[in-house]
N, C-alpha and C positions, 0 to 999 in steps of 0.2 A: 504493500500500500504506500510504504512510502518514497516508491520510486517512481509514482506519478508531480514530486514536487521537485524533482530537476528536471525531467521530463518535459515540464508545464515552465516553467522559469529563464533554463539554458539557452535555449534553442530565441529567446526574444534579446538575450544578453551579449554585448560585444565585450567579452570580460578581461581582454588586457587594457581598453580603455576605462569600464568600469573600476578595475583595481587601482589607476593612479588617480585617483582621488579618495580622499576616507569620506565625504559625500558618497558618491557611488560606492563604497564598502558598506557603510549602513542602511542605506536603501538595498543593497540586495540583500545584507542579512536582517532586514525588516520583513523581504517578500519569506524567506526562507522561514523565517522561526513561526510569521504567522499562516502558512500554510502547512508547516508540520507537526506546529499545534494542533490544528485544525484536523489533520488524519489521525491524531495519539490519542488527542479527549476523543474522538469518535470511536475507536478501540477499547478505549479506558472503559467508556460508557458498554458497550458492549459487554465485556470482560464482567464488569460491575452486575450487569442485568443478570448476566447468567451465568455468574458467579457457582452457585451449585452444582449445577451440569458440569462444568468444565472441571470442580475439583474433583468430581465422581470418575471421569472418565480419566484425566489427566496429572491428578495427586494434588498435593497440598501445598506444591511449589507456586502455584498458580495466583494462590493468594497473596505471596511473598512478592509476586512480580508485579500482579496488581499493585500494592504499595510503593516498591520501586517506581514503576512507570507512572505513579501518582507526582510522585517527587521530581521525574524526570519533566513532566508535561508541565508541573506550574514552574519549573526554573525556567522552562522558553516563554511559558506566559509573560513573564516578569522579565525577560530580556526583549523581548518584543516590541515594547512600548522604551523601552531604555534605547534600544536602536531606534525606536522614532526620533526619541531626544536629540540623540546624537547627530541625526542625518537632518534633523530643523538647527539643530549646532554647526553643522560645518555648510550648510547652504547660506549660515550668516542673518538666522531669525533669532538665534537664543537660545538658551539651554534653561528650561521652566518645568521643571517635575512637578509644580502644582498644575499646571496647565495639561500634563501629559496623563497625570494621575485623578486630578480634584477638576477638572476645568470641567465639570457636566452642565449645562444648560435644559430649560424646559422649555423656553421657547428660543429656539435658536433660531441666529441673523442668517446664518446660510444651512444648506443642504450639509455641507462641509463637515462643519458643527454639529450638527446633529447626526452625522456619522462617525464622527470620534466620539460624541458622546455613548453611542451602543456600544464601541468598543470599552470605553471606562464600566460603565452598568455590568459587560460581561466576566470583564476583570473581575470586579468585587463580588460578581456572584460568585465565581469560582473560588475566590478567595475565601470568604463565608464556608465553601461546602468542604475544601482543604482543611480548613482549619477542625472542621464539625468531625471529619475521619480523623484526622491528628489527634483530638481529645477525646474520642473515645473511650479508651482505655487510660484516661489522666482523670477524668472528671466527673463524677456522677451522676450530675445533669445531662452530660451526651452520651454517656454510657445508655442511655436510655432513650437517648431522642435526637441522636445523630443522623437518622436518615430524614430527620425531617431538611434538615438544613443540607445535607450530603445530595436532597433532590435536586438542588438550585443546577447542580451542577448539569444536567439537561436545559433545564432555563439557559444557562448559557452558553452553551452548545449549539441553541437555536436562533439566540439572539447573535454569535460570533459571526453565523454562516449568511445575516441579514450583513451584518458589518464589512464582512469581507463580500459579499456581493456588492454591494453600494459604492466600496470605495475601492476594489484594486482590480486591474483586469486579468491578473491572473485567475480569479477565480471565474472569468467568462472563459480560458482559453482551457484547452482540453489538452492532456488527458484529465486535468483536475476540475472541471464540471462536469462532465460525468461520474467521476466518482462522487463527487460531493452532493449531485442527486441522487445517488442512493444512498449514501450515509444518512442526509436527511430523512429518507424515506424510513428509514430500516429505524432512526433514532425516533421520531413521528409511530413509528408501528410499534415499538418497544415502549415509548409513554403512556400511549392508549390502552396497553395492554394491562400494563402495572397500573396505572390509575386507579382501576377497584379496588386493587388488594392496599394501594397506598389511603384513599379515602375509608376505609373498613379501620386500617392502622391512627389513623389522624381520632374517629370515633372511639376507638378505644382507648385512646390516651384520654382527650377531653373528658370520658366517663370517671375516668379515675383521677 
């Protein structure tokens, strides 16, 4: 899966001009980390859903990798937006991690703006659901109601895939828009499914 994002990227890049500049170095590792994100939370997600099956058939390793690849997908999270920083730093706007991080608007003056802001919104939801698996096993309150917060993490999943549709063309050129309508698809058909047994879980908590 994840050799649809050189695939998708290489073939539009003239990369010994791109490399003399650290501009063009952050802009390409901005396309790279956010559309490898974008194949690893869709795996992750998966992995997570049917978590069960795959240790019945596969062993117990499965879950260990699961957390691994947990750790692995939000450090590109979190480099992603650090490579925006830096590629609005060397084009000679500024380097504003409040802007990169906190800059969310509700009504925003452009299209623009309101597409970095779905990026920031999906950020912090993943962060929320990272942090809800982290504490799991630390804290008694998530010991017990981490999957509520560990959901988000489909929330933005589906809000990433608006973000990155809106704002980069990679994700119009193929082979990585075909995959990522079926990732949607497959992550769409996995929400729907788990929605009962999660609303039945949300009633039993409330009850007690």
């Amino acid at each position: 899966m994840l050799s649809v994002v050189p695939l998708t990227i290489l073939p539009s890049v003239d990369l010994p001009l791109v490399l003399k500049f650290p501009a063009g170095v952050a802009g390409l590792a901005l396309r790279f980390l956010g559309l490898t994100s974008f194949v690893l939370l869709f795996f992750q997600l998966m992995l997570g859903a049917y978590m069960e099956r795959c240790i019945n058939r596969f062993g117990g390793w499965v879950f260990k990798f699961h957390i691994f690849n947990g750790i692995a997908i939000y450090s590109l999270i979190i480099l992603h937006p650090l490579a925006f920083l830096f590629s609005r730093y060397f084009i000679g706007i500024g380097a504003d991690p409040i802007f990169i991080f906190l800059g969310f608007c509700i009504y925003c003056q452009t299209k623009l703006d309101f597409y970095y802001t779905l990026g920031r919104i999906s950020f912090w939801l993943l962060t929320i659901g990272v942090l809800a698996g982290f504490f799991r096993n630390i804290n008694p309150f998530m010991r017990f109601n981490w999957r509520k917060f560990h959901v988000l993490n489909y929330v933005a999943f589906l809000i990433v895939g608006v973000h990155e549709y809106l704002l980069g063309t990679d994700y119009m050129t193929q082979p990585f828009f075909a995959f990522s309508i079926i990732a949607y698809l497959l992550v769409l058909y996995t929400v729907i499914r788990k929605l009962p047994n999660f609303i039945l879980f949300c009633k039993k908590w409330l009850s007690n």
